[in-house]
C-alpha positions in Angstrom: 54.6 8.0 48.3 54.0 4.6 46.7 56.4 1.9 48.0 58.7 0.6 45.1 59.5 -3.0 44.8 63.0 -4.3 43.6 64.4 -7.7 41.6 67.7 -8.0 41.6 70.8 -10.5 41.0 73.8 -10.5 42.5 77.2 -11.8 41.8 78.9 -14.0 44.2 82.8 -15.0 44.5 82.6 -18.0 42.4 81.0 -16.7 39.6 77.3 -17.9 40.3 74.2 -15.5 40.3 71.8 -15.2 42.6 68.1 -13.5 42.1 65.9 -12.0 44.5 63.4 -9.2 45.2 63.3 -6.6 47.7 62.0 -3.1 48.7 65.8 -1.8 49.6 68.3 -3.7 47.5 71.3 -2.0 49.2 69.7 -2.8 52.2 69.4 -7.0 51.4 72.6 -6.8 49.7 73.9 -5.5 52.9 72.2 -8.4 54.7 73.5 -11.1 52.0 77.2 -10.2 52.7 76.7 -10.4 56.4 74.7 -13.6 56.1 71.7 -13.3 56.7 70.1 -12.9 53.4 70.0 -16.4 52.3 71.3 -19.9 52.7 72.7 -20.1 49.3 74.3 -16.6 49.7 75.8 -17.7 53.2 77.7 -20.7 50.9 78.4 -18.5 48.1 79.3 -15.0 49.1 78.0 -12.0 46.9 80.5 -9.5 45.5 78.0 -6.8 43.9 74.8 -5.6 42.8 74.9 -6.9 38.5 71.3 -5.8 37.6 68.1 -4.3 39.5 64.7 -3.3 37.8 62.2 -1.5 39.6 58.3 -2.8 40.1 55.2 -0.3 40.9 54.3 -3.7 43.4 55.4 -6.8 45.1 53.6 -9.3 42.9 55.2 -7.8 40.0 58.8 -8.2 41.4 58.1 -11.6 42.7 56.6 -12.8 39.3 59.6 -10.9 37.5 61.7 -13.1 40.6 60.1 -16.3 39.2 61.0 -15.7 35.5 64.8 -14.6 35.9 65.2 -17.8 37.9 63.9 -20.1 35.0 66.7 -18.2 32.6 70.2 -20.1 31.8 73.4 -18.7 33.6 74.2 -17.5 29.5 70.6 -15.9 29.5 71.0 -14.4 32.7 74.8 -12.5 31.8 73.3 -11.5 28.4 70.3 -9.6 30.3 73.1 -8.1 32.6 74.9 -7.1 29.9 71.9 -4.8 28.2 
């Protein structure tokens, strides 16, 4: 079995969005809430899962990683929305 690779971006409290990658999203999201996921995640507490795409490997999430993080806040809710 081939391991998967995740990106995903979560919604915090105060409305912001946060991206990442993973192999086990419930498992990081699990580990944002309890902060240890990530400084900006300790500051601004995640509320839920928004969007997730799977990758065949981990260059392809971290590159997918790279691009949602260039995208506007705007940009970002529109591909949420699809």
């Amino acid at each position: 079995m081939d391991k998967k690779y995740y990106t995903y971006i979560l919604l915090t409290e105060n409305e912001t969005l946060y991206c990442g990658y993973t192999d086990d999203v419930e498992k990081r999201f699990h580990m944002h809430i309890t902060g240890k996921g990530a400084k900006y995640t300790r500051a601004n507490k995640p509320v839920k899962i928004v969007y997730k795409k799977e990758f065949k490997n981990k260059s392809e999430a971290m590159k997918e990683e790279a691009r949602l993080k260039k995208l506007s806040h705007r940009e970002k809710l529109c591909l949420i929305s699809e």
